[in-house]
Each structure stands twice: as C-alpha cells, then as structure tokens.
C-alpha positions as a Markdown table, in Angstrom:
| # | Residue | x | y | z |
|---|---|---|---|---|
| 1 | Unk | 96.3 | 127.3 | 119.5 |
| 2 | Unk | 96.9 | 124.5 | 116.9 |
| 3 | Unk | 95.1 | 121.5 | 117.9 |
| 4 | Unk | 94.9 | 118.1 | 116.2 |
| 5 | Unk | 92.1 | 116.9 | 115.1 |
| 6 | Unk | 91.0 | 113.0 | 116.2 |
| 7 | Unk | 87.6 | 113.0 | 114.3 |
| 8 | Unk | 84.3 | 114.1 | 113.0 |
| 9 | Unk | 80.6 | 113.3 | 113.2 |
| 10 | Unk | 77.2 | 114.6 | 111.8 |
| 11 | Unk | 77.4 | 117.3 | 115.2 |
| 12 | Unk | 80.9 | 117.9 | 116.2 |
| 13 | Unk | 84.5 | 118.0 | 115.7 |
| 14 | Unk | 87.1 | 116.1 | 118.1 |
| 15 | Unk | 90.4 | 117.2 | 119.0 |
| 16 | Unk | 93.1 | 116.6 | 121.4 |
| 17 | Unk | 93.4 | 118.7 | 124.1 |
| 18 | Unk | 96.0 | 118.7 | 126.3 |
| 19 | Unk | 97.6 | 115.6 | 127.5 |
| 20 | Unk | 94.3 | 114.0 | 129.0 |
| 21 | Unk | 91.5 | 115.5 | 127.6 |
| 22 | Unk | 89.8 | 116.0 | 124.2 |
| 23 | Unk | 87.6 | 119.1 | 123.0 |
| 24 | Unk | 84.2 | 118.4 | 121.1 |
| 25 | Unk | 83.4 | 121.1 | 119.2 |
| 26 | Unk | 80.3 | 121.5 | 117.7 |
| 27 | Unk | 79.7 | 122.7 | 114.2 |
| 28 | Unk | 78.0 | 126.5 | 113.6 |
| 29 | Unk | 74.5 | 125.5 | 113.4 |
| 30 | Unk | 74.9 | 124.1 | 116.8 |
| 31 | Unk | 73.8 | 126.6 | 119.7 |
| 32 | Unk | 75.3 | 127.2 | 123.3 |
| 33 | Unk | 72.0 | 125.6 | 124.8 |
| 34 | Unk | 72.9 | 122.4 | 122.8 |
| 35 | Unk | 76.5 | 122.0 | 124.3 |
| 36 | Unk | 74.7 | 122.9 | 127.5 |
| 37 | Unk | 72.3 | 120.5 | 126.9 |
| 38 | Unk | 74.6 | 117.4 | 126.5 |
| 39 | Unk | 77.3 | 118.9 | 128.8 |
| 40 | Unk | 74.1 | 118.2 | 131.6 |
| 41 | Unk | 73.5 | 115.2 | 130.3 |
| 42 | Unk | 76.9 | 114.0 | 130.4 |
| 43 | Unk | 77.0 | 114.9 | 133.8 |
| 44 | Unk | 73.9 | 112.6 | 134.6 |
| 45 | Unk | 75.4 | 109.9 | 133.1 |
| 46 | Unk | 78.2 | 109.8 | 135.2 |
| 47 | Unk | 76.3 | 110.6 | 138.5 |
| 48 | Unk | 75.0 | 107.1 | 138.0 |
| 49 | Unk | 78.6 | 105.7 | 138.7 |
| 50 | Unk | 78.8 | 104.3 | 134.9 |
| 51 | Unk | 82.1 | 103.9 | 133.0 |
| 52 | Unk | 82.1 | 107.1 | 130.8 |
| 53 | Unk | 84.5 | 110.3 | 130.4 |
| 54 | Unk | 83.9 | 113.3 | 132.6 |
| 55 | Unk | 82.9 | 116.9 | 131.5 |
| 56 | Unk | 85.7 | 119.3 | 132.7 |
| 57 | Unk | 84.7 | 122.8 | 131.0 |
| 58 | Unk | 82.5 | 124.2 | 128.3 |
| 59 | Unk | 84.0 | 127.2 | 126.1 |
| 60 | Unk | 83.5 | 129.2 | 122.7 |
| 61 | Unk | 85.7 | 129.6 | 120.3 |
| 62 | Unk | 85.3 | 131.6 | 116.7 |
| 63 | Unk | 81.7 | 131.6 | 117.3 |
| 64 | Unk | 81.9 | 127.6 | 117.9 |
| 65 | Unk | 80.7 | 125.9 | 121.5 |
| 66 | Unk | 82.5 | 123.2 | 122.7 |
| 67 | Unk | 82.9 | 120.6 | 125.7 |
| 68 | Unk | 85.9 | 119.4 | 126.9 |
| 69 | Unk | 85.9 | 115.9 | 128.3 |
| 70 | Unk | 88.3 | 113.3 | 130.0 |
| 71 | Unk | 90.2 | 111.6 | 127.1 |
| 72 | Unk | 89.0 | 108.0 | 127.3 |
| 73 | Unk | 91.8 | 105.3 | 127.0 |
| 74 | Unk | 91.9 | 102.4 | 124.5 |
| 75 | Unk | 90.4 | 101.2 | 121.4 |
| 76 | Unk | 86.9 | 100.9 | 120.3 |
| 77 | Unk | 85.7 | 96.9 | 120.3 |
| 78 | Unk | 85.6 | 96.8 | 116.7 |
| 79 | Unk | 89.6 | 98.2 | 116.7 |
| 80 | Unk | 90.0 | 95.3 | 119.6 |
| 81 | Unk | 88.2 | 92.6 | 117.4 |
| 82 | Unk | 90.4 | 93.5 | 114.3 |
| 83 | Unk | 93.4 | 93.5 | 115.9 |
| 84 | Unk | 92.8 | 89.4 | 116.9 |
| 85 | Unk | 89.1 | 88.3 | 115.9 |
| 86 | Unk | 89.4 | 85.3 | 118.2 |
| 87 | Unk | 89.0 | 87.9 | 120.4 |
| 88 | Unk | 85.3 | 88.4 | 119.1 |
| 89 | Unk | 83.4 | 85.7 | 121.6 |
| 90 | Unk | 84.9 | 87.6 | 124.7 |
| 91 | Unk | 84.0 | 91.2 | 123.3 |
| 92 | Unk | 80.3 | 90.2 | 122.8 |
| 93 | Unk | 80.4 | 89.0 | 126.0 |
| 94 | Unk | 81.6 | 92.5 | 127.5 |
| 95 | Unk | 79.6 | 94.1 | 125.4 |
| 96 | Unk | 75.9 | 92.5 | 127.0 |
| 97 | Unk | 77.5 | 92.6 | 130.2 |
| 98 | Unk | 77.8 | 96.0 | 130.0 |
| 99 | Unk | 74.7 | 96.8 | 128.3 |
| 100 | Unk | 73.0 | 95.4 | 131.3 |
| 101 | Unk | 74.5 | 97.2 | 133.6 |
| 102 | Unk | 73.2 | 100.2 | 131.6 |
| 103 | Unk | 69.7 | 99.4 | 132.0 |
| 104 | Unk | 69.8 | 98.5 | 135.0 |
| 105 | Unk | 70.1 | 102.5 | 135.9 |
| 106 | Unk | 66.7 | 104.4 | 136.0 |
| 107 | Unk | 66.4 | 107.6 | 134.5 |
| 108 | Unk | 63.5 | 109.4 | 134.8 |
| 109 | Unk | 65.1 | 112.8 | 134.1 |
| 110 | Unk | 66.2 | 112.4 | 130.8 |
| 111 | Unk | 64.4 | 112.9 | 127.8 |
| 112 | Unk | 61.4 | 110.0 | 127.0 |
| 113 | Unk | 62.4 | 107.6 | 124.7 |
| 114 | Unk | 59.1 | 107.8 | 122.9 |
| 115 | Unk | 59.1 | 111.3 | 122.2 |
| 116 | Unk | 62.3 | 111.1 | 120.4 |
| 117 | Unk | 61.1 | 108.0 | 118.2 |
| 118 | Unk | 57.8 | 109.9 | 117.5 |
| 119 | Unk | 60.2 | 113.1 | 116.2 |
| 120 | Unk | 62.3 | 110.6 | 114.4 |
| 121 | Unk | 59.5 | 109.0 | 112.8 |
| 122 | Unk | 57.6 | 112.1 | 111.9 |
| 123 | Unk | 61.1 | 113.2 | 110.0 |
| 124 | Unk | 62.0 | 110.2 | 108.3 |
| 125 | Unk | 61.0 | 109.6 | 104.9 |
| 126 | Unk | 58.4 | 106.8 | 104.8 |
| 127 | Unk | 55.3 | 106.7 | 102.7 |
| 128 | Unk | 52.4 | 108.6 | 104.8 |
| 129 | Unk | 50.9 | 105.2 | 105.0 |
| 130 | Unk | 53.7 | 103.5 | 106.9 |
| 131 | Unk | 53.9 | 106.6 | 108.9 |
| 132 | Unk | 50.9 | 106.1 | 110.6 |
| 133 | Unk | 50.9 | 102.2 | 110.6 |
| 134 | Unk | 54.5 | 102.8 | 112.5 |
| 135 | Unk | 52.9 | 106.0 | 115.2 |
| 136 | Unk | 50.1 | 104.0 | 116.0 |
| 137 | Unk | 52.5 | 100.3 | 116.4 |
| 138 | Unk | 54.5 | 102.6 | 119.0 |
| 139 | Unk | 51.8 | 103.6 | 121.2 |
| 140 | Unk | 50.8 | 100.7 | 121.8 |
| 141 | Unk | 54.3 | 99.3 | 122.8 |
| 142 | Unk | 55.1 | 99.6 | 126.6 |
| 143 | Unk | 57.0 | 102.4 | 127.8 |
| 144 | Unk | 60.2 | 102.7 | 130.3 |
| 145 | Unk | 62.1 | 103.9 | 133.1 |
| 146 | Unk | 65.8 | 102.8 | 132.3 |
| 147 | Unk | 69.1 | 104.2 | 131.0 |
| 148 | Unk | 69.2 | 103.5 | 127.7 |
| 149 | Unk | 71.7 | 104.9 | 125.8 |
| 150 | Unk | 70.3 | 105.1 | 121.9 |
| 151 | Unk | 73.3 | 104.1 | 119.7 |
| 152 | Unk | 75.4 | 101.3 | 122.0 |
| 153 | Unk | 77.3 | 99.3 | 119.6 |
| 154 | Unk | 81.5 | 98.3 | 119.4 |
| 155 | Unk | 82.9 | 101.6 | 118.3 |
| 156 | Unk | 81.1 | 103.4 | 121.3 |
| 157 | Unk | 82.8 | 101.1 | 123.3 |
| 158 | Unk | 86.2 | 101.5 | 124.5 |
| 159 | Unk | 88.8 | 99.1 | 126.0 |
| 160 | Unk | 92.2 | 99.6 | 127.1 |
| 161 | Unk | 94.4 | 98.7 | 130.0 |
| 162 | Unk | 92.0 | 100.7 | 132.9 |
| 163 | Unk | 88.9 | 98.7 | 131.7 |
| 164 | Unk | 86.3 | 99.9 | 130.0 |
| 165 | Unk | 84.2 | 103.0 | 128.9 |
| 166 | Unk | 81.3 | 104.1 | 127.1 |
| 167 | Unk | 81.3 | 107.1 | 125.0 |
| 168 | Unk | 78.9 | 108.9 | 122.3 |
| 169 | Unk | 76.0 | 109.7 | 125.0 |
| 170 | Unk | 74.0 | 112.4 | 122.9 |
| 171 | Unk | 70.9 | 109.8 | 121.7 |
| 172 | Unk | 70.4 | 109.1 | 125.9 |
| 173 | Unk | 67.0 | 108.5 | 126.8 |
| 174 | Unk | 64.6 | 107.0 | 129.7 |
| 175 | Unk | 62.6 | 104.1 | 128.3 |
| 176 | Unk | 62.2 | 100.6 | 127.5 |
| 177 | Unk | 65.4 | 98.6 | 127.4 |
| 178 | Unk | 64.1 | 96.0 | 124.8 |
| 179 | Unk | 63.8 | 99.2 | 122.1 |
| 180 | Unk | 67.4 | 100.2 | 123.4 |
| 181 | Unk | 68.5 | 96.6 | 122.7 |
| 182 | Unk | 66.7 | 96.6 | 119.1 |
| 183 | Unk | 68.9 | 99.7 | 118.2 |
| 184 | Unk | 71.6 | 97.8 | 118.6 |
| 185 | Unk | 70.9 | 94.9 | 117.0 |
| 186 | Unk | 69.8 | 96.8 | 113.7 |
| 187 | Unk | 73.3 | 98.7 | 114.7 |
| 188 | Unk | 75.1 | 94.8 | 115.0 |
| 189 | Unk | 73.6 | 93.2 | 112.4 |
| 190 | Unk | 72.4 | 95.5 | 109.6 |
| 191 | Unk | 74.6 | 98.6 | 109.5 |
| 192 | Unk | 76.8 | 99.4 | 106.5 |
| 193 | Unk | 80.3 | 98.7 | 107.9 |
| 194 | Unk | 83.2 | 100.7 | 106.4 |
| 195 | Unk | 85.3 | 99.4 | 103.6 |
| 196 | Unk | 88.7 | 100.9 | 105.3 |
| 197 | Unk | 87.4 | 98.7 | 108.1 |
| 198 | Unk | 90.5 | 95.7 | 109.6 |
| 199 | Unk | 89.2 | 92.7 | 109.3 |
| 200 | Unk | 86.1 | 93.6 | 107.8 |
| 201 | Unk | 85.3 | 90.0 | 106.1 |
| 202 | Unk | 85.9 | 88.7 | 109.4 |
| 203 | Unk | 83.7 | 91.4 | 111.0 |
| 204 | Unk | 80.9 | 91.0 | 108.7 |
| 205 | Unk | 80.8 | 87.0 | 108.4 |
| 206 | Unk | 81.1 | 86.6 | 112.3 |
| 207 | Unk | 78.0 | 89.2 | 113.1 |
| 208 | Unk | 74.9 | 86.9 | 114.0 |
| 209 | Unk | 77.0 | 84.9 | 116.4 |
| 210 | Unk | 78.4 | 88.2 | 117.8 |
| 211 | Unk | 74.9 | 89.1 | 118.3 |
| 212 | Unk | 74.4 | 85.7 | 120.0 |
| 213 | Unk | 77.2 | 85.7 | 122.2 |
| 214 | Unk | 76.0 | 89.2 | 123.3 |
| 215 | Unk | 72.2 | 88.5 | 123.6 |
| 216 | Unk | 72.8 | 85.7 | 126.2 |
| 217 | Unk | 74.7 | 87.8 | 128.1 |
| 218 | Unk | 72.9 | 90.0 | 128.5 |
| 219 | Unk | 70.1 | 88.0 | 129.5 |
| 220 | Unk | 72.1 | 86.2 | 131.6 |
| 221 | Unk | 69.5 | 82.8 | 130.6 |
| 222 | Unk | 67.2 | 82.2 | 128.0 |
| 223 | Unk | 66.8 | 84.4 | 125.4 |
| 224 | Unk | 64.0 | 84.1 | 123.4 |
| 225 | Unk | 61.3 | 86.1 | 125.3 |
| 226 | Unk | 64.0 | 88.8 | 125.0 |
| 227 | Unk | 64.7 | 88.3 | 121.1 |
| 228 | Unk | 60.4 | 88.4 | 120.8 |
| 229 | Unk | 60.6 | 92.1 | 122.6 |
| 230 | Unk | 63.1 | 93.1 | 120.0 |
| 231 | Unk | 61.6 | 92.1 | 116.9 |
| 232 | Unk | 58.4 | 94.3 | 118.1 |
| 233 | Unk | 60.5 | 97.5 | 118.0 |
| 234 | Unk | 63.0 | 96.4 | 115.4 |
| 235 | Unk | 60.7 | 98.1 | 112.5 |
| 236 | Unk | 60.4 | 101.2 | 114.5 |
| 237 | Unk | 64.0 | 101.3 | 115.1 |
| 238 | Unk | 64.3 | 100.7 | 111.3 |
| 239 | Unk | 62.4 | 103.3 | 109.8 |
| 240 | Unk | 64.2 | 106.0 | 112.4 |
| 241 | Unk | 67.8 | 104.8 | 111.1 |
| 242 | Unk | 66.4 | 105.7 | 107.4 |
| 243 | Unk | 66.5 | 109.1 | 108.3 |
| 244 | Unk | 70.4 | 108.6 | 108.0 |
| 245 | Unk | 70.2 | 108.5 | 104.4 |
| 246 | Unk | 72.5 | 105.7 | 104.2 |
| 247 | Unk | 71.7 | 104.2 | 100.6 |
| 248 | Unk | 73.4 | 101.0 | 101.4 |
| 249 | Unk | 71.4 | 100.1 | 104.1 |
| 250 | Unk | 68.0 | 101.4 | 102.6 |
| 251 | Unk | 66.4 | 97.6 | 101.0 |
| 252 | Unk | 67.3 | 96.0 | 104.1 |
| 253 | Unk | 65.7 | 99.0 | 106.2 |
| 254 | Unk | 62.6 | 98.8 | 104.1 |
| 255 | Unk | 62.6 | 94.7 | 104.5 |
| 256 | Unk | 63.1 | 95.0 | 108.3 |
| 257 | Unk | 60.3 | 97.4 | 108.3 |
| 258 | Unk | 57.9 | 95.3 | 106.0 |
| 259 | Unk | 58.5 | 92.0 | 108.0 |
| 260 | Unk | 58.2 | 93.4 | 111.4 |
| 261 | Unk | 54.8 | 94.9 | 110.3 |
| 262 | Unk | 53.6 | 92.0 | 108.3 |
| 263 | Unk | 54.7 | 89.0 | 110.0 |
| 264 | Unk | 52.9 | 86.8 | 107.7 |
| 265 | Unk | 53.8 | 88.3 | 104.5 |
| 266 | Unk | 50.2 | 89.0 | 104.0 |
C-alpha cells in the first residue's frame, strides 16, 4: 500500500491512513513492547473522558510496529495563531483552560513523574557537579498524583470545527502539576521556534504575554504562588530539555539552570 506521509519525529513516522485515521509508525530500533506500551497508555488517556484521538489497531509492517489512531481534525494553535495573531489572547486562554482540566485527572497508574526526570537527568549532559546539585534539588521537591502530560504546548494542541484535542501523549506521567506547567513554560517561552514558522516575528515577540494570558487561566485567580512553584522546577526541566541537543537553545538552558539554582547570583 502507498501511503502518504504527514510527518516525522525523533520516534515515529506519521501517515494517512484511510479516510479517518492516521498510522504511527515507529522507527526499527523501536520494539513491539514500546508501541504496546503507548498504545496502553493512549488508552488510559482517553478512559479519563479527555479530548484526545482513539487507538483503533496495532500492526507490523517490514519489521516496523505501528498504532493506528483516530485522525484528529484541525490545526495546531500555533497554525491557528499564524493564520490571524489577534487570535493569540483567546488561544492562550484555551490553552490554560485546557491544561487545567488535565490536571485535574489523577493518575496513579502511569509512570512517576520523578523517575523519568531522574533518567533524564542522569542522561543529560551536565557537569557531574550540577548533576548532583540538580538530583538532590528534585528530592526534595513535592511529589504528585495528577495527569500531567510532559510536552503540552500549541503544536500538541489541535483546533478545528469539533473543538479541540490533545495529541503527542508519549512523555505522560503521574506527578506534580506545577513541574508539568514548568515544561511548558520553558516549551512557551524558551524553545527554538522554526524559521519556516507563519508569523514567526509575531510568534516570538508576543510570547511572555501568551504565557500570561495562559497562566491566569489556568489559575483561574492570582498567579504568583503558581509562577513561585514553577520557577522551583524550571532548572530541572531545563537541564532535561538539554538532552535534546538543540544548540540554539543551549546558553539560555544553561542560564535557566544557573538562576534557578543560584537565585542570588552568588
């Protein structure tokens, strides 16, 4: 079967499949357990009644493992913004709405949050020094019980005439929703944002008020206990997104992690 191809990430291919659906299919070096493994969690996720595609089927195909998945409808918030970026106030709004509503889930039988950092941490490539500054800063950070979904920022969002739906579930863990809500500001405000990108100036100069608009919604009141919880796991967060190897984004990584670990610039 010729299929056309939609995309490609660090795990999987996407193509179309069929009218309604869409076939992720994992690269070689990815076993059956690990399509199993995220086919499960997929189905989790949308036991707990949240706005995401279903699984339909799993298959192999020239020694390759693949899901097949409802074919979400619309554009990714980014795509939405572009398209109008007076639409950006009323996207960050959706966008901490929804986030909310994320957390608001408990989900005690997915992986722990703080394993994952600790593997992430243990991986990335800091100095041994800030290593065990940064393992020793995360235990004593509280732990969690809610959905937090690991990489929620615009392009994981989609809207389209049906509402809206949340894709990209892989990074899904149980834990604390302020480290959650760091990932995506360091995601909001600090990633490298693609040159091909529409509207990209208008993107990159209207990001701190994005991350406003979306904070107090999400809050639904004052934010600045909120913004304080944050800026205790945003050099954690920080030194796991270095294991991306994105050399853009490396000085401001590094700064993020220095600042959050000396406050005082002592």
């Amino acid at each position: 079967m010729l299929l056309t191809r939609l995309g490609a990430g660090r795990e999987a291919e996407v193509y179309a499949w069929g009218e309604h659906h869409v076939l992720k299919l994992f690269w070689p070096e990815f076993s059956r357990a690990d399509a199993e493994w995220e086919a499960g969690l997929i189905r989790q996720i949308c036991l707990m009644g949240l706005p995401s595609p279903k699984i339909e089927d799993m298959l192999e195909t020239d020694g390759r493992w693949g899901i097949v998945l409802e074919r979400a409808e619309g554009v990714p918030l980014t795509q939405y913004i572009a398209g109008d970026p007076t639409r950006m106030r009323f996207a960050a709004q959706m966008l901490g709405v929804l986030h909310r509503q994320i957390h608001a889930r408990p989900a005690s039988q997915l992986p722990r949050q703080r394993e994952r950092l600790v593997r992430s941490l243990e991986t990335s490539p800091l100095t041994e020094e800030h290593r065990a500054v940064l393992l020793a800063y995360l235990q004593a950070l509280p732990e969690g019980t809610s959905l937090c979904h690991g990489d929620f920022h615009p392009e994981n969002v989609l809207v389209g005439g049906s509402g809206v739906q949340v894709v990209d579930w892989p990074n899904a863990t149980c834990g604390h929703p302020a480290a959650d809500l760091a990932q995506s500001a360091l995601l909001i405000l600090h990633s490298a944002l693609p040159e091909d990108l529409p509207a990209r100036a208008e993107i990159q100069s209207g990001r701190e008020a994005f991350f406003r608009e979306y904070l107090q919604h999400y809050a639904q009141g004052p934010t600045a206990e909120l913004e304080a919880q944050i800026a205790q796991w945003l050099p954690l967060l920080a030194a796991a997104r270095l294991r991306e190897g994105i050399e853009e984004e490396r000085p401001g990584l590094l700064g993020l992690i220095e600042r959050g670990l000396n406050p005082s610039g002592a």
